[in-house]
N, C-alpha and C positions, 0 to 999 in steps of 0.2 A: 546782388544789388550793388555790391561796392563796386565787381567788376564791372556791372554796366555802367556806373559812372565814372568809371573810369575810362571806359570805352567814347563816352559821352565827352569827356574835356579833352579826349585829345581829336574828335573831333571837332568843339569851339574853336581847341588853337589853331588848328589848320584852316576853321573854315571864318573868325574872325579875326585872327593872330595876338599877339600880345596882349597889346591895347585897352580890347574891348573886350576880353577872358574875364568871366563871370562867373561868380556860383551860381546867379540864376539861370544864367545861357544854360550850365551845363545841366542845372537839373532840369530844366526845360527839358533838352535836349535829350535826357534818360528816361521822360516822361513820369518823374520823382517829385517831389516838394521841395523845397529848397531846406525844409526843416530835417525830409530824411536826408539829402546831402551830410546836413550838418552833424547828422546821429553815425556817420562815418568819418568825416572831415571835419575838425571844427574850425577852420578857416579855410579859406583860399589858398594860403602858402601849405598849407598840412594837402592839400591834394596835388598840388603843381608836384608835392616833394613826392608824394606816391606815386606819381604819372610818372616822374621820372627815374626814380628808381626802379615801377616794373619794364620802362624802355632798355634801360641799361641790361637790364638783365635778359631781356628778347633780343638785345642787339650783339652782345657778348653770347649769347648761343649761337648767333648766324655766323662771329664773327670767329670766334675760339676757333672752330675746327680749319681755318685755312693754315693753322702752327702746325698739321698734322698730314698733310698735302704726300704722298709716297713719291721720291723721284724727284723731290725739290729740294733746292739747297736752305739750308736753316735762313742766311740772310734772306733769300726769295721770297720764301714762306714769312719772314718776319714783317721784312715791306711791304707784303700782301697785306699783312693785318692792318696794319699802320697805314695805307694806303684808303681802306675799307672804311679805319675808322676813321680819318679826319675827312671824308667824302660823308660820312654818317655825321659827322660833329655839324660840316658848312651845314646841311640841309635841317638841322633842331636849333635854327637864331629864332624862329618866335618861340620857341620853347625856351631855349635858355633865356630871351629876354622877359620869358612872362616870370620866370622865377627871380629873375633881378630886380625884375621891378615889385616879385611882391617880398623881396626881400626872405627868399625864404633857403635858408642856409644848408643845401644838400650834404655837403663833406661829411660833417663829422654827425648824421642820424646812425644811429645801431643798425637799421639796414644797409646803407651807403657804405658803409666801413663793414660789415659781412660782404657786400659786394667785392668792395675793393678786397679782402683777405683772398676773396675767391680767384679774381683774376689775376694778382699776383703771386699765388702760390700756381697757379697756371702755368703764367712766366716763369719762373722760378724752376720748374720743370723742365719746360722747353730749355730754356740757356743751361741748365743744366747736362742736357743729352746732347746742346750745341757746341758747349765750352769745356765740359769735364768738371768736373768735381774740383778741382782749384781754386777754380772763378768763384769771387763770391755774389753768387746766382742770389738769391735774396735781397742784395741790397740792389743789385743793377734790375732784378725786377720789378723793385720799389720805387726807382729811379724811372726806368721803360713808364711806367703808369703814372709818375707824378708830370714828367714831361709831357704825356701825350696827352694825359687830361687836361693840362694846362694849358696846351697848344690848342686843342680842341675849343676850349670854353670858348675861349679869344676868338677863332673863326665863328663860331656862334656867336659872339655878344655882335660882333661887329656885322654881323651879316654880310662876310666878305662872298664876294662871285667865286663863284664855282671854278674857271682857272684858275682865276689866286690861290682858292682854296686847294686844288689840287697841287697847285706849285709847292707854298708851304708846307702840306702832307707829306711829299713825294720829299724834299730838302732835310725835313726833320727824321723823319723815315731813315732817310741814308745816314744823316748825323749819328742818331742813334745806334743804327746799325755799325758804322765805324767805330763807334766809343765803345759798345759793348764786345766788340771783336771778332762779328760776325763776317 
């Protein structure tokens, strides 16, 4: 049940966006009650933050494996990733603005922070087989995911077009890629 409504709100956002995101849309939506919603979600923001925590976590499995590419160069394969995700970040601005606006604070939930461990110990790997053991891989892959998340958010809240978005992607990308010494 939780995962059909979960199935269920991410298709309200797409299909009424931000705005008009509902508990009842979604439990409509699930063919649920809005009371069993609530016996999994007890608000609006407790579901946006579930939504988007199992997105993150579908998006970083499509995404992870281009760090492992045979025959590409570590920077390649980095701005592939970087590239992937901030074209994934432009297209989730009704999702990020339904979570802003219901004020519901993703960073620091005990799953969003397992996430994050996850995909910077990830990082941390890759720069490490890219850079050597000298590098302190750890901290630059703490840095890789605070930047890109934070570049990301911003192309979502703002709902920038899709060139832009790619522009900024593809600038940040390289930034990065130069600073960590790829």
């Amino acid at each position: 049940m939780k995962e059909d409504l979960l199935e269920a709100a991410a298709r309200v956002l797409a299909r009424h966006g931000a705005e008009h995101f509902t508990t009842n849309h979604v439990a409509e939506a699930a063919g649920a009650s809005v009371g069993s919603l609530y016996q999994y979600f007890p608000n609006k923001a407790a579901l946006l933050v579930a939504l988007h925590e199992r997105e993150a976590e579908t998006t970083w499995a499509q995404l992870a494996p281009l760090l492992d590419e045979p025959g590409t160069s570590a920077r390649a394969r980095f701005e592939r990733l970087m590239h992937a995700f901030f074209r994934v970040q432009a297209e989730a601005s009704e999702h990020h603005a339904a979570l802003n606006g219901a004020q519901a604070g993703i960073a620091n939930t005990p799953t969003f922070l397992a996430f994050e461990r996850t995909v910077v110990a990830r990082l941390t790997d890759f720069l490490r087989g890219a850079l050597g053991a000298k590098a302190d891989c750890a901290f630059l892959a703490q840095l890789t995911f605070t930047v890109a998340t934070s570049v990301g958010e911003r192309l979502s809240l703002r709902a920038t077009p899709r060139a832009e978005a790619a522009r900024l992607g593809k600038a940040t990308a390289s930034m990065l890629a130069d600073s960590l010494g790829l």
